[in-house]
N, C-alpha and C positions, 0 to 999 in steps of 0.2 A: 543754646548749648555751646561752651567752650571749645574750641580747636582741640583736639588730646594733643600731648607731647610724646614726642616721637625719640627713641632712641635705640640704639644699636645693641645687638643682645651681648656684645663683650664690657660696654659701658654700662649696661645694666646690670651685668654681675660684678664690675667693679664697683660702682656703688647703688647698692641694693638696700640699704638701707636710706638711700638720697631720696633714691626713686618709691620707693615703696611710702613714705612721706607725701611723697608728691600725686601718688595714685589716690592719696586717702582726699584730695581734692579735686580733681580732675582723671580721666582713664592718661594712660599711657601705656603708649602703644608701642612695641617691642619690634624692631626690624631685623631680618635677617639677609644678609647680602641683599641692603636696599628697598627688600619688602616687609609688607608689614607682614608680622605672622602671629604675634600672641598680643592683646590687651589683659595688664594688669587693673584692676578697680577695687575698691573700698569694698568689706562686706556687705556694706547696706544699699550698697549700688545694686553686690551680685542679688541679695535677696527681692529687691523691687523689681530685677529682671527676670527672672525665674525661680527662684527659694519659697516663695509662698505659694506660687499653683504647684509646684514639687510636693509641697507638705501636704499641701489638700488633697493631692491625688492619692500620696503615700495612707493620706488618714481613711481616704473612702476606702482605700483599698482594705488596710485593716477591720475597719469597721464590715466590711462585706465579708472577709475571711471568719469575722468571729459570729456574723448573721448565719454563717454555713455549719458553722460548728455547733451554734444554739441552737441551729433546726435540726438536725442530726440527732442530736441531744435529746430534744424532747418530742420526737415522731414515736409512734406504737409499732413500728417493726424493727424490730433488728438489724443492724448494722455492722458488719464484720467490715474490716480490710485487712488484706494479705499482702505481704511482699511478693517478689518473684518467687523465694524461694519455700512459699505458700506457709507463711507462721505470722498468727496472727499479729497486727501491728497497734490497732486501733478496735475497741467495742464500744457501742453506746447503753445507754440503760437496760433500756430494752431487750439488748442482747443478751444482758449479765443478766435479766432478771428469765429472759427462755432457757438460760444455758444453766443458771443456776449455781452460776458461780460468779468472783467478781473480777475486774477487770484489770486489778494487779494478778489475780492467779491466772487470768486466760493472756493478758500482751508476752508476747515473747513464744506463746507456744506453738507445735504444727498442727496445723487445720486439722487435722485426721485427729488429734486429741483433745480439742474444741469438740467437733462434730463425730462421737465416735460410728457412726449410721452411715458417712460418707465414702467408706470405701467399698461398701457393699453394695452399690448401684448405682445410678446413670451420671450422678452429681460429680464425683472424683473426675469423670472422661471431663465432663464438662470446663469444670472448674481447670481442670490443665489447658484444655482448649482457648480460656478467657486469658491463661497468664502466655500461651504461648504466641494465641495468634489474637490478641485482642476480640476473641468473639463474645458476643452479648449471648443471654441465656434468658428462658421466663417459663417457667410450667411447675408443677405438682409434683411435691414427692413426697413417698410416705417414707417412714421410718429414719430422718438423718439425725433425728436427734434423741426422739425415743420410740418402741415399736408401738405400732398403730394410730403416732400421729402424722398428720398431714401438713406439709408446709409451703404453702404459695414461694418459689424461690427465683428470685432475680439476678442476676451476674452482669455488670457490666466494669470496662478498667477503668482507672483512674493514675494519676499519676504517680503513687507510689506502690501498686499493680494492681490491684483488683479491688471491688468492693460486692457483699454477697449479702442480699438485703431479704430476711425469710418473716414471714406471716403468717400464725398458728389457723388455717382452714379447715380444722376439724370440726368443727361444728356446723360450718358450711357442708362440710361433704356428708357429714352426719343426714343434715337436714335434705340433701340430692339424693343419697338412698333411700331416706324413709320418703318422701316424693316418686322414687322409683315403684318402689312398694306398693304406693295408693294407688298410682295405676295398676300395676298389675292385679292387685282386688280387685278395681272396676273392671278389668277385662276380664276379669274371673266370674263377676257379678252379672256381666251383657252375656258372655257365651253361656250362663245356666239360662239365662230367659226368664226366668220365673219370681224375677226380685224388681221390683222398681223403684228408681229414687230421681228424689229431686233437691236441687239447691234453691234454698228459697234467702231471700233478706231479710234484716233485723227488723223492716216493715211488711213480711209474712209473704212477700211475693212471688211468683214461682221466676227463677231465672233462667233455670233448664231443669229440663226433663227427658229422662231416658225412654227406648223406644217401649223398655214394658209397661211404666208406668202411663204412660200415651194409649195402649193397648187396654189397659184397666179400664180406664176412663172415659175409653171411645174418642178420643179429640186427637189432633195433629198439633205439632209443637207450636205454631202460631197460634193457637188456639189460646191453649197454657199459660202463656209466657203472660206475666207483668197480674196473675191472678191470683187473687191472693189463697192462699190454701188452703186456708177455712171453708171457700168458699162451694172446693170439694166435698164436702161431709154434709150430713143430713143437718137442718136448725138444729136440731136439739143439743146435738153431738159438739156444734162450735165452740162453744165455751169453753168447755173441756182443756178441747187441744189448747185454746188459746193460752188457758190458764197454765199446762205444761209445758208450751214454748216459754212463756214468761221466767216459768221457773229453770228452765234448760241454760237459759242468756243469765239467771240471777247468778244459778251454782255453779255454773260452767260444768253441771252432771248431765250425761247422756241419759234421756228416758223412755218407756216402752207402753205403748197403749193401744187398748183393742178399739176400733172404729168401726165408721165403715164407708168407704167413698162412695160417690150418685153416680153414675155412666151416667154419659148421654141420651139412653134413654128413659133415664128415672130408674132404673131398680140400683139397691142399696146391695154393695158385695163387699160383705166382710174382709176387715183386711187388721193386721199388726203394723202399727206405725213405729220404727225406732227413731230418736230424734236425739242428734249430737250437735254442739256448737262450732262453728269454725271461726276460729280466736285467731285474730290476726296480731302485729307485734306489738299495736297501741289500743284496738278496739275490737270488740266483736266484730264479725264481718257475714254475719246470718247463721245459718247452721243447713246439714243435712240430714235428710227422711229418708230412707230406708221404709220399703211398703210389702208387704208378704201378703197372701191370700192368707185367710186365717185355714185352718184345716178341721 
């Protein structure tokens, strides 16, 4: 590598165009009271020294900015951002397509006229809370957007103040009541005493069995379990049921038949079998029986 040439920054602004000349072949280096202090060079000097990983960084960086905005873009929940002074800034699809309007009629407006449901409960405290004191947020609420639905909602800031990211869990919470529900039948079903049931599989086997149905049949849950439930009924009588399971799993109709299960000690006590499928979200998953003494 070449010595650089050295000159004094009043002879370099005298002649500036000598030196500038003279940079595009070798650096020259700029003194001031005897030190160096600036080196002038060539373009393609400065870019071999740093102008290319410059641009590569500038480009990842881009490139990652717009990988934020595509996933944004095409995620299934909703996507708000708020300014400080909480009007909406930014929607993605998703949100246009919950709020039901589009995203030129929602940028620009206040939260409270986006979401007309937010000032009537826990969300507005919050939502000030996230622009005032950067606090995060995550829980259930019903009614922010319309009455009786539910909406998983998350709040955390971002840097141009908030972002509020909601998830329609009405069908979820749908499905937690009626779950709610089935229990309380069954404890409605144990505290009468006088109903027995059992879950059996799509291969007819007892899974569980309640304490009346145990009682019926004279045997202890160990007993029960992993038996197929045919195996309760008199020969003649197996067919039957089997043929009515079959059709219970074909139609996915719940059906009712007069039987009659063997105790333990051999005698035959009439009983009503009810028989429903339990459909799970891709397969059958067996069904349950329902056992009444007949009267």
């Amino acid at each position: 590598m070449q010595e650089p040439q050295r000159v004094s920054a009043a002879d370099f602004i005298r002649s500036f165009a000598n030196w500038r000349l003279q940079a595009a072949r070798m650096p020259v280096v700029v003194t001031h009271h005897g030190k160096d202090a600036h080196v002038l060079i060539s373009l393609d000097d400065y870019h071999r020294l740093d102008g290319g990983a410059a641009r590569d960084i500038a480009a990842r960086t881009d490139a990652l900015q717009a990988s934020h905005a595509a996933l944004v873009e095409a995620i299934r929940d909703a996507v708000i951002l708020i300014d400080p002074a909480c009007h909406v800034v930014a929607i993605n699809p998703a949100g246009c397509d919950l709020l039901e309007r589009s995203a030129a009629a929602l940028t620009g407006q206040a939260l409270a006229a986006a979401l007309p449901g937010i000032e009537t409960g826990l969300l507005a405290h919050r939502v000030n809370r996230l622009i005032d004191h950067r606090e995060r947020f995550s829980g259930e609420i019903p009614g922010v957007v319309r009455p009786g639905q539910w909406l998983r909602v998350d709040l955390f800031p971002v840097p141009v103040g908030g972002a509020i990211i909601l998830r329609d869990i009405s069908a979820a919470m749908e499905d937690h009541a009626a779950a709610d529900a089935r229990r309380a039948l069954l404890q409605a079903i144990e505290a009468d005493g006088g109903i027995g049931h059992a879950r059996i599989s799509v291969r007819e086997t007892v899974e569980s069995a309640n304490a009346a149905l145990l009682a019926m049949v004279g045997v202890d849950a160990a007993a029960i379990r992993r038996v197929r439930f045919s195996a309760l009924l008199p020969t003649g009588q197996r067919q039957r049921f089997v043929e009515t399971l079959e059709s219970v799993f074909r139609t996915g109709n719940a059906q009712r038949i007069a039987t009659e299960l063997v105790t333990r000690e051999g005698a035959a006590l009439p009983v009503s079998l009810s028989i429903a499928e339990i459909r799970g979200a891709y397969a059958s998953e067996g069904a349950m029986i329902a056992v009444t003494a007949a009267r």
